[in-house]
PDB file of N, CA, C and O in Angstrom:
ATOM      1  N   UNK A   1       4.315   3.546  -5.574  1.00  0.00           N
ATOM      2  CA  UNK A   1       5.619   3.873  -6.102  1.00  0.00           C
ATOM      3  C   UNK A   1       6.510   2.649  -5.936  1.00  0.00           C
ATOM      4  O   UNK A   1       6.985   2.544  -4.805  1.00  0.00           O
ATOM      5  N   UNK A   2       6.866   1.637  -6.863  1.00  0.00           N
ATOM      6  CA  UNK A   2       7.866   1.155  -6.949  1.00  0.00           C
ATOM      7  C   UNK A   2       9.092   1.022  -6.855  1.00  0.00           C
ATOM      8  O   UNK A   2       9.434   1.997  -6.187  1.00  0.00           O
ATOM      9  N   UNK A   3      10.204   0.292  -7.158  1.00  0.00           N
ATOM     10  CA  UNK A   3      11.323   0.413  -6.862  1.00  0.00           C
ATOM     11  C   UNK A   3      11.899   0.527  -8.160  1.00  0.00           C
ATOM     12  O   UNK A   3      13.105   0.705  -8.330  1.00  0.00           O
ATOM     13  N   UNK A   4      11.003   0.421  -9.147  1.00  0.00           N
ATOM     14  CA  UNK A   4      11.576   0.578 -10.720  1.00  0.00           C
ATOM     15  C   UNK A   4      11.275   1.883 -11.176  1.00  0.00           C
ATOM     16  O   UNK A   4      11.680   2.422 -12.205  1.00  0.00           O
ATOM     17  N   UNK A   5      10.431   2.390 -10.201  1.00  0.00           N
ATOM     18  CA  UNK A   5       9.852   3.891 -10.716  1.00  0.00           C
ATOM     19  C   UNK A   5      10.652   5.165  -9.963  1.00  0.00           C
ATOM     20  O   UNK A   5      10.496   6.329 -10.333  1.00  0.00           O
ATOM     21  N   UNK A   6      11.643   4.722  -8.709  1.00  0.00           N
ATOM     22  CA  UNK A   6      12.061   5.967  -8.344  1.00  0.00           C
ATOM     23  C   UNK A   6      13.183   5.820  -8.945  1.00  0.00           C
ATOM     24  O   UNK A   6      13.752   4.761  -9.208  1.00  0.00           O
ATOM     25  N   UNK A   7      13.640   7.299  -9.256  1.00  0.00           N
ATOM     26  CA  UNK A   7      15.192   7.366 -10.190  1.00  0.00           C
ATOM     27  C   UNK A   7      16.297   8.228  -9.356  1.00  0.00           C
ATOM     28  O   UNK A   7      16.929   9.203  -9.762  1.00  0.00           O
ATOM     29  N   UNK A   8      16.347   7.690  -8.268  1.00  0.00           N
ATOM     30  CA  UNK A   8      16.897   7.980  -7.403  1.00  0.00           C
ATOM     31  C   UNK A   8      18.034   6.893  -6.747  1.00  0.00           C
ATOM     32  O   UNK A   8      17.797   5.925  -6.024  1.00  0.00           O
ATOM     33  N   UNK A   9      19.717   7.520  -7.385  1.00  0.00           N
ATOM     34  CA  UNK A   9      20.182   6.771  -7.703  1.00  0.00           C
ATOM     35  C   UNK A   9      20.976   5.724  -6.218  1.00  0.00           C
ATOM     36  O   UNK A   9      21.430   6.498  -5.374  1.00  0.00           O
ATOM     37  N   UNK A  10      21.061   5.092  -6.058  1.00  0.00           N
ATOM     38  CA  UNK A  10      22.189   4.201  -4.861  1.00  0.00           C
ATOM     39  C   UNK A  10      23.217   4.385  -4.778  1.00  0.00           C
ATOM     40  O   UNK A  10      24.042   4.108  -5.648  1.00  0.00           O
ATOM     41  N   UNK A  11      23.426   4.851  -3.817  1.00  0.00           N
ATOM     42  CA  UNK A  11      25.262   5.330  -3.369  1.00  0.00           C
ATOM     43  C   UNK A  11      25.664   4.478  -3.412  1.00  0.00           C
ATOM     44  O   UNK A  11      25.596   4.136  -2.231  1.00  0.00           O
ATOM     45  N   UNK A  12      26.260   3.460  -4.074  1.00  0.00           N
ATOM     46  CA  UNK A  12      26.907   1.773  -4.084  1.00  0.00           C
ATOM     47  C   UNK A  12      28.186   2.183  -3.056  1.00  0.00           C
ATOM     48  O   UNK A  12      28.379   1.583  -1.998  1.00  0.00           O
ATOM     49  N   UNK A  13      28.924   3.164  -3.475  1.00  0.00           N
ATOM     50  CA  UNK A  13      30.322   3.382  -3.149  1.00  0.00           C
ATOM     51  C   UNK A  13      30.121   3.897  -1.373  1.00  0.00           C
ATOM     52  O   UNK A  13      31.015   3.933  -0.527  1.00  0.00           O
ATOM     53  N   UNK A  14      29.273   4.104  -1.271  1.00  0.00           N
ATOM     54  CA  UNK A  14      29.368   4.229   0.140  1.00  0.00           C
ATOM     55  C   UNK A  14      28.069   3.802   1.234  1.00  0.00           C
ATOM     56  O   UNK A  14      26.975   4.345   1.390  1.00  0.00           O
ATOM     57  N   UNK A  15      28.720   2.516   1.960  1.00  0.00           N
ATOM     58  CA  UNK A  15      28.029   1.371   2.200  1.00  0.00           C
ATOM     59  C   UNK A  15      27.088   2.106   3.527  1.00  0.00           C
ATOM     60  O   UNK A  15      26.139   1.364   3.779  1.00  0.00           O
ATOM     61  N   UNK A  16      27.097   2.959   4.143  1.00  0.00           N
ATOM     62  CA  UNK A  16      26.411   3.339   4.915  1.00  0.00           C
ATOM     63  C   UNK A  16      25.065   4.129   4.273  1.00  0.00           C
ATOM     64  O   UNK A  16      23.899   4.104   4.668  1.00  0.00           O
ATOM     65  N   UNK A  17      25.586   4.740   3.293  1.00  0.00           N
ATOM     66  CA  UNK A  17      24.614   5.683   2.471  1.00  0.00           C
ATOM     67  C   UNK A  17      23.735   4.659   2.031  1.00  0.00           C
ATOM     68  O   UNK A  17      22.512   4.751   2.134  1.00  0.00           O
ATOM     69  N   UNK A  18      24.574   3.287   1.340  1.00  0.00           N
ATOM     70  CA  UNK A  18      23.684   2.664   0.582  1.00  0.00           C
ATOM     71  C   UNK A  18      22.270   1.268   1.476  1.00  0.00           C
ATOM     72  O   UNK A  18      21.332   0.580   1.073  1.00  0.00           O
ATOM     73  N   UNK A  19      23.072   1.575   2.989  1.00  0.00           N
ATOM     74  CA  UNK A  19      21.904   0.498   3.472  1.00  0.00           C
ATOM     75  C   UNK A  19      20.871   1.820   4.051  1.00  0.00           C
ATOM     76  O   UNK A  19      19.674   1.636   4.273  1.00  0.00           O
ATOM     77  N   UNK A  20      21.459   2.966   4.218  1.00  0.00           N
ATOM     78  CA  UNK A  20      20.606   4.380   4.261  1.00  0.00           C
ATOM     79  C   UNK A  20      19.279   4.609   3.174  1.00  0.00           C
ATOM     80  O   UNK A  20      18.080   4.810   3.367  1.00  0.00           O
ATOM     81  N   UNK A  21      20.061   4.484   2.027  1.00  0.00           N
ATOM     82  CA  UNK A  21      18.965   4.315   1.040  1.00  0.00           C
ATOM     83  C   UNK A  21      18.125   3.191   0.998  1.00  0.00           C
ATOM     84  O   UNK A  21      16.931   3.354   0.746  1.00  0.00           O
ATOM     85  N   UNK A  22      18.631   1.957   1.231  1.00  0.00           N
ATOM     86  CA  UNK A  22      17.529   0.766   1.173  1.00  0.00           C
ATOM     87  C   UNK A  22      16.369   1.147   2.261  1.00  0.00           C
ATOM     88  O   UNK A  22      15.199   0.823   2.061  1.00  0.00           O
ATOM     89  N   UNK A  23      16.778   1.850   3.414  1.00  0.00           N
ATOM     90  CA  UNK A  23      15.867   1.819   4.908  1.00  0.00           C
ATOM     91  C   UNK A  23      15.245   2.798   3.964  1.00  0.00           C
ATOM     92  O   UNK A  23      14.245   2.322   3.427  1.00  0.00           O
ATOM     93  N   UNK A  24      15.461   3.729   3.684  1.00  0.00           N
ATOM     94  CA  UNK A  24      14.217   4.899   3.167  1.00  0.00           C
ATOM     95  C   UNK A  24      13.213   4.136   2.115  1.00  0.00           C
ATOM     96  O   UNK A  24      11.989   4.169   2.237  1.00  0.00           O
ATOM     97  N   UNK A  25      13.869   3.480   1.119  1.00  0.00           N
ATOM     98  CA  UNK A  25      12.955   2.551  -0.073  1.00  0.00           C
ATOM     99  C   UNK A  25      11.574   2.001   0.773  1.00  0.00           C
ATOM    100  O   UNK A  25      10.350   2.071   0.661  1.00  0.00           O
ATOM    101  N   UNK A  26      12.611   1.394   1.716  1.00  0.00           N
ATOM    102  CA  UNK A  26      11.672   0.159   2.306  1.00  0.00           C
ATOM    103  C   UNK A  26      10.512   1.013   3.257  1.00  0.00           C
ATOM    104  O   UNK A  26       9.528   0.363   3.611  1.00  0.00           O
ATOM    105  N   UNK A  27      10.609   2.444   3.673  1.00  0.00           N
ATOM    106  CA  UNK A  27       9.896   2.649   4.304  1.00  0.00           C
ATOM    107  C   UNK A  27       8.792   3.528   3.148  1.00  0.00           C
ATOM    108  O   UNK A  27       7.573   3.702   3.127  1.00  0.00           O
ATOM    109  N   UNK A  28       9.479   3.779   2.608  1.00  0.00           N
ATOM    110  CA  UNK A  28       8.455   4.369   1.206  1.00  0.00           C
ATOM    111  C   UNK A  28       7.360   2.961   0.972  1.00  0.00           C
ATOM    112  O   UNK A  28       6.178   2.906   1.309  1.00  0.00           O
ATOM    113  N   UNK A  29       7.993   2.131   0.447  1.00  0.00           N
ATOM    114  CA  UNK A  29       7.358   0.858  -0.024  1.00  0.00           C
ATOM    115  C   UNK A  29       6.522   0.459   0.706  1.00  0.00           C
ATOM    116  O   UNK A  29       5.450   0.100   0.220  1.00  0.00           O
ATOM    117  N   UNK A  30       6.787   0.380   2.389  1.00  0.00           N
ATOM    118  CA  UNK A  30       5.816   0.352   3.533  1.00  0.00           C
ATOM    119  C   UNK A  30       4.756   1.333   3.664  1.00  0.00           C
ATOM    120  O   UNK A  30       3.698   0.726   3.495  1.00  0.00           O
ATOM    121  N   UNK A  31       4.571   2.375   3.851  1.00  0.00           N
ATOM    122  CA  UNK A  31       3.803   3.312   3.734  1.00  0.00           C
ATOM    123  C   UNK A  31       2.680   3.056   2.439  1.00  0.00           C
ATOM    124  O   UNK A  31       1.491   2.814   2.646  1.00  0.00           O
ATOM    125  N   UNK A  32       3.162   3.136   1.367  1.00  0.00           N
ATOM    126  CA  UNK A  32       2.375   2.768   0.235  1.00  0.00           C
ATOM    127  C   UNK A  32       1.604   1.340   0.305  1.00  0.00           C
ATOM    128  O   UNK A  32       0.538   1.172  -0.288  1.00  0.00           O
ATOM    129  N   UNK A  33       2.258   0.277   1.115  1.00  0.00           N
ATOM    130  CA  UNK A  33       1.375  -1.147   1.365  1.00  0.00           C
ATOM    131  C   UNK A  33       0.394  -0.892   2.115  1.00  0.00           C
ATOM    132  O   UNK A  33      -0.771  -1.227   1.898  1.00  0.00           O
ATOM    133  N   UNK A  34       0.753  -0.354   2.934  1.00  0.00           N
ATOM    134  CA  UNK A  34      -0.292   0.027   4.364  1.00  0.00           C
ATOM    135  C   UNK A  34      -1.471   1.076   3.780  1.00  0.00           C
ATOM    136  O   UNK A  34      -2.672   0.917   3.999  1.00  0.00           O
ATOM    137  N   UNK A  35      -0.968   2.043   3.093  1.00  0.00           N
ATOM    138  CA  UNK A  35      -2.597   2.584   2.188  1.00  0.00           C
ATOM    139  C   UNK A  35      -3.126   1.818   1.162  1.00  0.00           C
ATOM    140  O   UNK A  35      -4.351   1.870   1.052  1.00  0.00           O
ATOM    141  N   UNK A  36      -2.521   1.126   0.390  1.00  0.00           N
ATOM    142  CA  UNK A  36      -3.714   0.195  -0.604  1.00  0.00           C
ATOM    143  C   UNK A  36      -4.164  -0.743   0.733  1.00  0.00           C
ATOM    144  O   UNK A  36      -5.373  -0.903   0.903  1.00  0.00           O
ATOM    145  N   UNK A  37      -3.246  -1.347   1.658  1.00  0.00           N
ATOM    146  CA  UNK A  37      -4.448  -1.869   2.465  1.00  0.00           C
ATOM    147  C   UNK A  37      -5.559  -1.659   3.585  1.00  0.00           C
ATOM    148  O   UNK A  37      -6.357  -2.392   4.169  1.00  0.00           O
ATOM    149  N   UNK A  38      -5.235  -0.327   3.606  1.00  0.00           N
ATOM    150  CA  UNK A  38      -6.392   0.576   4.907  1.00  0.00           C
ATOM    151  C   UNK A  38      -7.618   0.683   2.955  1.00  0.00           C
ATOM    152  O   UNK A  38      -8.705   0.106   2.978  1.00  0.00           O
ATOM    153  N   UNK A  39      -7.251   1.307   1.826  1.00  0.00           N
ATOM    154  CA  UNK A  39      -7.980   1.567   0.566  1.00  0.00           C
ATOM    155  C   UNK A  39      -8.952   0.109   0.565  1.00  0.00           C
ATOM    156  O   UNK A  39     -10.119  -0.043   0.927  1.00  0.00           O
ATOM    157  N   UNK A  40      -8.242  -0.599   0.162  1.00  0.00           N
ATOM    158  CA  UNK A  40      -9.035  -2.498   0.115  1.00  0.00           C
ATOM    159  C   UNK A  40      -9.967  -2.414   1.607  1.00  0.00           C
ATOM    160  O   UNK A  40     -11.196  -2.488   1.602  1.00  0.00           O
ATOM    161  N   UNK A  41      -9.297  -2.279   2.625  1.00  0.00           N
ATOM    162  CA  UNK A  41     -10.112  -2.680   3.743  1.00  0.00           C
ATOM    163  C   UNK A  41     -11.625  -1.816   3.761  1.00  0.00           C
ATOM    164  O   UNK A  41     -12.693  -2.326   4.101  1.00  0.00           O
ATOM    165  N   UNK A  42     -11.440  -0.400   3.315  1.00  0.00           N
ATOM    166  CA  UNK A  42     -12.548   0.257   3.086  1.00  0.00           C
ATOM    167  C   UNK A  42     -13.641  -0.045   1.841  1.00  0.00           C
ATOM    168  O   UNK A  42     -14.867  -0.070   1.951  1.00  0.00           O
ATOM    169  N   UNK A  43     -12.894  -0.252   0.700  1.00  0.00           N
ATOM    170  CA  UNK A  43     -13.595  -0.914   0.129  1.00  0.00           C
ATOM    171  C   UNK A  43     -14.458  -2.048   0.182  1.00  0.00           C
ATOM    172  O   UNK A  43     -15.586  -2.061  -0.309  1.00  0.00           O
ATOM    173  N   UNK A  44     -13.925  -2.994   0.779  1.00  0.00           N
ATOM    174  CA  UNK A  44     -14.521  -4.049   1.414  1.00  0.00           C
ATOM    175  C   UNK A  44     -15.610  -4.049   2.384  1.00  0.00           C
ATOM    176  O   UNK A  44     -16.464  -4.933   2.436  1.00  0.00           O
ATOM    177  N   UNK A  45     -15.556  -3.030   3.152  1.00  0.00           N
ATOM    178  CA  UNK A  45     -16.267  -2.507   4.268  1.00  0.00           C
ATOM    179  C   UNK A  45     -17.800  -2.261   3.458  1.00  0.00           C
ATOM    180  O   UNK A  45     -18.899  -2.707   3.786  1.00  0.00           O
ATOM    181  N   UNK A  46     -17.371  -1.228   2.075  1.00  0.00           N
ATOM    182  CA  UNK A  46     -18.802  -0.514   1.269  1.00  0.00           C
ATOM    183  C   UNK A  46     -19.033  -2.025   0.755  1.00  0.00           C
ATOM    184  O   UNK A  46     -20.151  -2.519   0.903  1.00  0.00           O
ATOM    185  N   UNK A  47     -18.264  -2.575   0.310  1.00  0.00           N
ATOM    186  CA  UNK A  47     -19.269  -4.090  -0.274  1.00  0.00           C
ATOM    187  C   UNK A  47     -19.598  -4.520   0.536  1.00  0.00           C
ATOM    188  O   UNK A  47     -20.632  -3.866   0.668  1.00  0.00           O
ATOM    189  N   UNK A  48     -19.594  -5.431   1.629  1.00  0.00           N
ATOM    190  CA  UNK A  48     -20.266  -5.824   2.782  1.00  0.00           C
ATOM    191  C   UNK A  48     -21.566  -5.105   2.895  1.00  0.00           C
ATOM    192  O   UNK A  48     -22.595  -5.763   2.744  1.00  0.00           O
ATOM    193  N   UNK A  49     -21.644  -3.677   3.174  1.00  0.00           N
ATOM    194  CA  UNK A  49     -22.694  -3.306   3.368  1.00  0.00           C
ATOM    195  C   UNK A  49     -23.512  -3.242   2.319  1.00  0.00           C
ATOM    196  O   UNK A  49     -24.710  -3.118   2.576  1.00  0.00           O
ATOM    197  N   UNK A  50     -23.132  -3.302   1.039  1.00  0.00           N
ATOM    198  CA  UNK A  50     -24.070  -2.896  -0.037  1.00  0.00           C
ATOM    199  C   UNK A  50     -24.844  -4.316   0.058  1.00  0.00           C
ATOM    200  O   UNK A  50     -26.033  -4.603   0.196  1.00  0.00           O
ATOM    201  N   UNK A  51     -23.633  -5.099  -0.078  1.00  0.00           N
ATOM    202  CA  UNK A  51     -24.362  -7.047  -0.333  1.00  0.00           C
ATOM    203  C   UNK A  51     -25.989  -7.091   1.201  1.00  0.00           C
ATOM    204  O   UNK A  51     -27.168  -7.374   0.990  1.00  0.00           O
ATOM    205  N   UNK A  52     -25.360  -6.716   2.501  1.00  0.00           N
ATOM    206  CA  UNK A  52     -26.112  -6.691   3.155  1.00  0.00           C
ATOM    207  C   UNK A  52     -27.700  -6.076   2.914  1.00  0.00           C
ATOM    208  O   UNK A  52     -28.763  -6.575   3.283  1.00  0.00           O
ATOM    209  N   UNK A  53     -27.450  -4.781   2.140  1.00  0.00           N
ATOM    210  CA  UNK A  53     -28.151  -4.118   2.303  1.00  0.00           C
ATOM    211  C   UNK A  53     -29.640  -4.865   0.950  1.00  0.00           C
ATOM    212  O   UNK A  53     -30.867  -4.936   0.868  1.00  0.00           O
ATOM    213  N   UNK A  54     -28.539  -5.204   0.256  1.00  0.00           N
ATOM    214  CA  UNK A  54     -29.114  -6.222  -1.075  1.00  0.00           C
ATOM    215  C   UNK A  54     -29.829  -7.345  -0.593  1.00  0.00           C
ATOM    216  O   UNK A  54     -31.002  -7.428  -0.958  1.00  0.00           O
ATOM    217  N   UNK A  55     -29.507  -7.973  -0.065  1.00  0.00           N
ATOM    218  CA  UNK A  55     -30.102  -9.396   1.260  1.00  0.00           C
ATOM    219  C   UNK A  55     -31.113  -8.671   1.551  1.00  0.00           C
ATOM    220  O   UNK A  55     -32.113  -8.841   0.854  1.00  0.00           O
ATOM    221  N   UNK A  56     -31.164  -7.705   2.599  1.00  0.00           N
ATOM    222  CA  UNK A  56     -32.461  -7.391   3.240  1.00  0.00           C
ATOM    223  C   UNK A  56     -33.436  -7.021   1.878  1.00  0.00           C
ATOM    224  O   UNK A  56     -34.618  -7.104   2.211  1.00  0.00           O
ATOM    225  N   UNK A  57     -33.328  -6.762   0.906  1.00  0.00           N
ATOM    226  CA  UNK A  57     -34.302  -6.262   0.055  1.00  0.00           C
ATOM    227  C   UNK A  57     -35.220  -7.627  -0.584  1.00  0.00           C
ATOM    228  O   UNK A  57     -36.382  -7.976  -0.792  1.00  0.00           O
ATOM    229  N   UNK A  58     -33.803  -8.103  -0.723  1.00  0.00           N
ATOM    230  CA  UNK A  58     -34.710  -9.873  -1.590  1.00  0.00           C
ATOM    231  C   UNK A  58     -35.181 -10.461  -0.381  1.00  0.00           C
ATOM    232  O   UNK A  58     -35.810 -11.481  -0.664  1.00  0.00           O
ATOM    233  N   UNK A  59     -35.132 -10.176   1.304  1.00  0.00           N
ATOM    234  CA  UNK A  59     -35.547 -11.211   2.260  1.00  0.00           C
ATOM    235  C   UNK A  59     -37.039 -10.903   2.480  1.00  0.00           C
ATOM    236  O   UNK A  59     -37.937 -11.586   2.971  1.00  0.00           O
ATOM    237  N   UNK A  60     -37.015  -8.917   1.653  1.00  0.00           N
ATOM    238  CA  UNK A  60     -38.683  -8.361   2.515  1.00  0.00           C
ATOM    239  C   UNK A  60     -39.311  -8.734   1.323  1.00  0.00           C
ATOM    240  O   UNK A  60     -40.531  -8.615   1.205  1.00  0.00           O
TER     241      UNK A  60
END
């Protein structure tokens, strides 16, 4: 989820609300980094093993 995709508008006019809203963005935005990169890290994990598993076949 992006920051162009939520339509959820910024309290401009009231400066507490509005660094309120940036902390929530940013923790949305965080959350979502941290699963594509636990997603990649797993992925990575099944290639490693597949490549491995590919090696041992061409080594026997």
């Amino acid at each position: 989820m992006s920051p162009e995709t939520l339509s959820i508008p910024c309290p401009q006019e009231d400066y507490l609300g509005h660094c309120l809203f940036h902390l929530v963005l940013l923790q949305v935005l965080l959350v979502e980094a941290e699963t594509k990169a636990k997603n990649m890290e797993e992925e990575i994990c099944r290639l490693q093993k597949t490549l491995e598993e590919r090696n041992g076949q061409l080594e026997a």
